[in-house]
N, C-alpha and C positions, 0 to 999 in steps of 0.2 A: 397576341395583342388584343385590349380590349379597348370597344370604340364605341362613346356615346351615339344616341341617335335622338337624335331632338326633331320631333316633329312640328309642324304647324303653318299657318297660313300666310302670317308673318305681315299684317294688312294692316298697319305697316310693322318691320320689327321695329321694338323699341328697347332703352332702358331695363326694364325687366327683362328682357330676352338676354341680355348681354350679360346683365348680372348672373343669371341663372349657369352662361356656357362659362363664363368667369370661374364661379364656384366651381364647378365639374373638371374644368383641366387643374385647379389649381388646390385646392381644396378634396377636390373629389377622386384628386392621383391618376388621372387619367390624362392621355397624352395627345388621344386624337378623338374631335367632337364633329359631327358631320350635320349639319341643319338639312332637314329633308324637307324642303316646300311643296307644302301639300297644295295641287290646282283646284282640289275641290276635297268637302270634307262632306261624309253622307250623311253627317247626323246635325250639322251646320245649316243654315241662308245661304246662298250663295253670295262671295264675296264681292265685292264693288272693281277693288282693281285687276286689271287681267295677271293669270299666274306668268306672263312672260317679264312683265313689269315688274311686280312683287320677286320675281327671281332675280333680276337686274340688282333692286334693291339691296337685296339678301346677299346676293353675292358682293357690293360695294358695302356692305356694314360689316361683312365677315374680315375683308381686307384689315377695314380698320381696325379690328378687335383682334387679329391677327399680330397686328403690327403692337399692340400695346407690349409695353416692355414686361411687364411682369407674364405673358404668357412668351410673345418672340423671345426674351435672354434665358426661357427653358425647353424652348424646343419644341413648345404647343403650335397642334396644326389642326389647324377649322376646316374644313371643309364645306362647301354648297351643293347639295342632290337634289337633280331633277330627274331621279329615278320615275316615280312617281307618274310624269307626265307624258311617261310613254306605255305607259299598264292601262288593263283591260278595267273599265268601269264598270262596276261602283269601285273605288277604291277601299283595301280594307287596311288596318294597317299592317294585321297578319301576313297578307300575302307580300308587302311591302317586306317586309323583317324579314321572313325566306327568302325571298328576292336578293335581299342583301348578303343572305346567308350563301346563296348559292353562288354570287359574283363574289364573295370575297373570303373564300375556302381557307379556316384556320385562324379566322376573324373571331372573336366572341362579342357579340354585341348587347348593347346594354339601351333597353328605350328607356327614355324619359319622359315621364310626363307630369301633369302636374295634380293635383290632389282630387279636384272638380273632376278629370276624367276617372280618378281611380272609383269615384263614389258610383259612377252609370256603365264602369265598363260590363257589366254584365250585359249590357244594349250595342256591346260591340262582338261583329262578327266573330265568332269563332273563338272568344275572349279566354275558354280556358283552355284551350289550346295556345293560345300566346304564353301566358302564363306560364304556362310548361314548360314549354319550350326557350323561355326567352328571358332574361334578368330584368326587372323592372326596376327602376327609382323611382319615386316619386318626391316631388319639390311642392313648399305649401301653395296653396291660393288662397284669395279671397272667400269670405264666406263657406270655407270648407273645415272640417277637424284638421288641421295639421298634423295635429299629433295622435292620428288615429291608429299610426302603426308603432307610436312609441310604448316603452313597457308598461308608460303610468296610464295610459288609455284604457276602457272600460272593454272589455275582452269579449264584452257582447253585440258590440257592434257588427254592423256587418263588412263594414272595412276591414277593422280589427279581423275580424274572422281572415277574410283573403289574405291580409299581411302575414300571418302565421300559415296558414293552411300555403301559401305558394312563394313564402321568404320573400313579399316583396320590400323593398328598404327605402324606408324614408332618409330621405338626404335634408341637411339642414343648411339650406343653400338660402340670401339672404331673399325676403318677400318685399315687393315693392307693388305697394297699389295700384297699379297701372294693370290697364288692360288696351288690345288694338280696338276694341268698340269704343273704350273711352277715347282716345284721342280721333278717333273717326266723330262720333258727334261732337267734340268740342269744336273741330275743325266745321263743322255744317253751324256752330254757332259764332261763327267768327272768332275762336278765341285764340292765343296760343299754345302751340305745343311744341315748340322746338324743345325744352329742357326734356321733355318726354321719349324723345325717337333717341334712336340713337344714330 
């Protein structure tokens, strides 16, 4: 069985978020996506809301997204981990992804992340050992090469390079300008964001 792992802080989850686990069970042939809420990220500010909150949340947006029909009339199952909130700090994500490995014996898991962290993972712990070890996707962002792991991309990059060198795979999962900082300041400017969250 192979089972995404989508990480993040989820402050708040939004829209983009949704599209993204959207794309992954339905598009991306996978059956089971587990959102892992991270209470703190080491290379992050620390977050505004508390992670018991943000988990509340995340677990009431999963239902919903859950319940939509194009994933419920196939059998797609989301999941909510608060793995995470009980591990030894700093948290890395490596040791998370064993973690998982270890609790769910015969699982193949698959992290996802998005484009922005694949450009700085060499600043994450223990990074080519994930790698290794572990199937990556990456989904585009903002302001990053999308297409740094596609074949028409310029093979001297140094994405490029990781994407060949450790088969990571870019998934063409759809981008939506949204970010949770964006709707955290638009909200400190009075404005609205409901079409935004999900």
């Amino acid at each position: 069985m192979r089972t995404a792992l989508y990480f993040g802080s989820f402050n708040p989850f939004h829209a983009g978020h949704a599209a993204i686990a959207r794309w992954i069970l339905t598009e991306g042939g996978l059956h089971r996506l587990v959102l892992v809420v991270s209470p703190k990220n080491p290379l992050k500010e620390r977050v505004e809301s508390s992670p018991l909150q943000r988990l509340d949340q995340v677990r009431e947006a999963a239902a919903r997204l859950s319940a939509e029909p194009e994933l419920k009339n196939r059998g797609k199952k989301i999941d909510v981990s608060d793995i995470e909130f009980s591990m030894e700090e700093p948290l890395y994500t490596i040791n998370t992804l064993r973690k998982f490995r270890e609790t769910e014996p015969g699982v193949e898991h698959i992290l996802i992340i998005g484009s922005d962290n694949l450009e700085v993972i060499e600043k994450w712990n223990s990074w080519r050992n994930l790698l290794d070890e572990f199937e990556v996707w990456v989904y585009p962002r903002r302001q990053s090469p999308a297409g740094a792991c596609s074949a028409e991309a310029p093979q001297s990059t140094q994405v490029a390079s990781l994407c060949a060198q450790y088969g990571v795979k870019l998934i063409d999962a759809p981008y939506l300008d949204i970010s949770s900082t964006q709707i955290r300041e638009m909200e400190l400017r009075g404005e609205a964001t409901d079409s935004l969250k999900y």
